[in-house]
C-alpha positions as CSV (number, residue, x, y, z in Angstrom):
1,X,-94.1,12.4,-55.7
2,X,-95.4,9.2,-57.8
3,X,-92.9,8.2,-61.0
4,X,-95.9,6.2,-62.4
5,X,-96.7,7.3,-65.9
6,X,-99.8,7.7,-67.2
7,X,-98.8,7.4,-70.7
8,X,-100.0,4.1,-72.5
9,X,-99.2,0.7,-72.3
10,X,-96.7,-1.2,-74.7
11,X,-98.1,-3.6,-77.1
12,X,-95.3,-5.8,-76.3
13,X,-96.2,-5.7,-72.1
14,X,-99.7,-6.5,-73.4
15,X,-98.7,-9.7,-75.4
16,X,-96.3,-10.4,-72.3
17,X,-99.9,-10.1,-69.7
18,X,-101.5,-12.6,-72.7
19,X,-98.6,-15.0,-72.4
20,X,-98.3,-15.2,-68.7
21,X,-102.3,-15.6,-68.3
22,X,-102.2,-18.7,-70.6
23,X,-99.4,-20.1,-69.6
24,X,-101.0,-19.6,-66.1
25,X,-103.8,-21.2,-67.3
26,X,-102.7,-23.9,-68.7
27,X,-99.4,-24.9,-66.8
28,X,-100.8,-24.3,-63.3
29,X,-103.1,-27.3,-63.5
30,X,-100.2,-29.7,-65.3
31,X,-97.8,-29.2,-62.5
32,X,-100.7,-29.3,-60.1
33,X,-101.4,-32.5,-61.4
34,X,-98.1,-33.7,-61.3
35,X,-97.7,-32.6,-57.9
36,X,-100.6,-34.1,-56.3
37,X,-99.5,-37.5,-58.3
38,X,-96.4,-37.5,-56.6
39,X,-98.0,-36.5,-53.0
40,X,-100.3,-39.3,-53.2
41,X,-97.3,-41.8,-54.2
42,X,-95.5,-40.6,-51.2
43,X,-97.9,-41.0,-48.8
44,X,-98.8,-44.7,-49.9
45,X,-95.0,-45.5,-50.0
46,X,-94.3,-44.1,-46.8
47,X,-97.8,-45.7,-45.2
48,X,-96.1,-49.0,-45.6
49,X,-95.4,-50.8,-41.9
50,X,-91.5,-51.9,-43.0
51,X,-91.5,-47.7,-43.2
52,X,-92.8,-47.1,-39.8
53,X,-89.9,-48.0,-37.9
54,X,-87.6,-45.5,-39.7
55,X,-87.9,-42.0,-38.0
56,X,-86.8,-40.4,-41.4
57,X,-89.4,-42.5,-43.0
58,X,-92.2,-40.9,-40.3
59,X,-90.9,-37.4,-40.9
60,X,-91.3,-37.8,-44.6
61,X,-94.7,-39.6,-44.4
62,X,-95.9,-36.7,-42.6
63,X,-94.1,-33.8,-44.9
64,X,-96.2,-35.7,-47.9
65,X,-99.1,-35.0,-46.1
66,X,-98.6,-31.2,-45.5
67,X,-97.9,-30.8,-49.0
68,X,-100.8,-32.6,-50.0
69,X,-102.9,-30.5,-48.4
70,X,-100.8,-27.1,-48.6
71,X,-101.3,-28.2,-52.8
72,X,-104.6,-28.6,-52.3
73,X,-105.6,-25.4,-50.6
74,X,-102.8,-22.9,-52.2
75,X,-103.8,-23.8,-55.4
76,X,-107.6,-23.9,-54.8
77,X,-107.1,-20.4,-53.5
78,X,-104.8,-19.0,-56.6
79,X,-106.9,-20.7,-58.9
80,X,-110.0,-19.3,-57.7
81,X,-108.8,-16.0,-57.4
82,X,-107.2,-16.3,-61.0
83,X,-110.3,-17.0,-62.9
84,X,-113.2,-15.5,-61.1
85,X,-111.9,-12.1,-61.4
86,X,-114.8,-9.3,-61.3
């Protein structure tokens, strides 16, 4: 049995679809942004030799790294896959 009607769609879940896609579209790449700011800060501060001897300080400088990158190809992904819809 399938409990998924076939009737129509709400005008208010249609202007709730709008909403999400534009705040999608516009708050994804702000807080991408913002993210990728703060990876790149982390990585310079923790590239520092007075850091190097701290074993936290490794662990983090490396943990700035894999967000950089898991930023950088997560949202290159989503964003892709967001607006290049056929």
């Amino acid at each position: 049995m399938n409990n998924i009607s076939t009737a129509t769609v709400s005008p208010m879940v249609i202007q709730l679809n709008i909403a999400r896609a534009a705040v999608q579209q516009i708050g994804q790449p702000i807080l991408f942004t913002i993210g990728m700011i703060g990876c790149i800060l982390n990585i310079l501060i923790f590239v520092r030799p007075s850091m190097r001897q701290n074993s936290c300080a490794i662990y983090f400088h490396a943990n700035s790294w894999a967000n950089f990158f898991c930023l950088t190809w997560g949202y290159t992904g989503k964003y892709a896959s967001f607006f290049y819809k056929e």
